[in-house]
N, C-alpha and C positions, 0 to 999 in steps of 0.2 A: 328448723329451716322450713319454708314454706315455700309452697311449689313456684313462687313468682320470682323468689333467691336462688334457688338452685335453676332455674331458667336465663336469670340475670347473669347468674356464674359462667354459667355455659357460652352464653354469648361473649362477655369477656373475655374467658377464655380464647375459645376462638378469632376474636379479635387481635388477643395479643400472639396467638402464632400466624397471624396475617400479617401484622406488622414485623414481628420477628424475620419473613420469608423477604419482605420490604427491602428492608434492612442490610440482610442478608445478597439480594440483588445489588444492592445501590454499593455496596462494599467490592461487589465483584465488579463494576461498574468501573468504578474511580480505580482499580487497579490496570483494566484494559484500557483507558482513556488516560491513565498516565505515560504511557509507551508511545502515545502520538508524534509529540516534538520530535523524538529521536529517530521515527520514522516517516517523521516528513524531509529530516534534515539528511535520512539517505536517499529521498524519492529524488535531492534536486540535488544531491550529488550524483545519482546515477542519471538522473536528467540530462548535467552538465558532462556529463561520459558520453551520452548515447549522440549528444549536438558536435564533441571533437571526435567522434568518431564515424559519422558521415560527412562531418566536412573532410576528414583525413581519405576516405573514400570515393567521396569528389575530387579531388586530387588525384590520387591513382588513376581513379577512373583516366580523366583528361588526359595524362602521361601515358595512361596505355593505348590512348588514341591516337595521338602523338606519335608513339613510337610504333605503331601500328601504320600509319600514311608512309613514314620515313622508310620504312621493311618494303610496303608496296612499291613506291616510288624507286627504291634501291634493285628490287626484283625487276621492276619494269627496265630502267638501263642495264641492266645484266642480258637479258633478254634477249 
């Protein structure tokens, strides 16, 4: 072997645990970017929680405003 083969070798080599590392990423890649869909389809159900649950909020709210004037106005003819 001659010093330009075993120079040749070495760079291959190295090449191929470069791509091996590649490879290796792109593998771990497509398993974390497979878990997406399923966690987008709980973002817009917890989406669709977080919107009836200030509207249910808004409501309350109003009713206890509501019943908040009714108390005053019942206090004030007690009076």
């Amino acid at each position: 072997m001659t010093k330009d083969d075993n120079y040749t070798n070495v760079i291959l080599e190295d090449i191929r645990s470069q791509m091996q590392a590649v490879l290796e990423i792109a593998a771990d890649t497509q398993q974390k970017v497979s878990a997406l869909p399923t966690m987008q389809e709980d973002i817009a159900e917890l989406k669709d929680d977080v919107a009836t649950i200030k509207h249910a909020i808004g409501d309350i709210s109003t009713e206890l405003q509501l019943h908040d004037r009714r108390i005053t106005k019942l206090e004030e003819k007690i009076a």
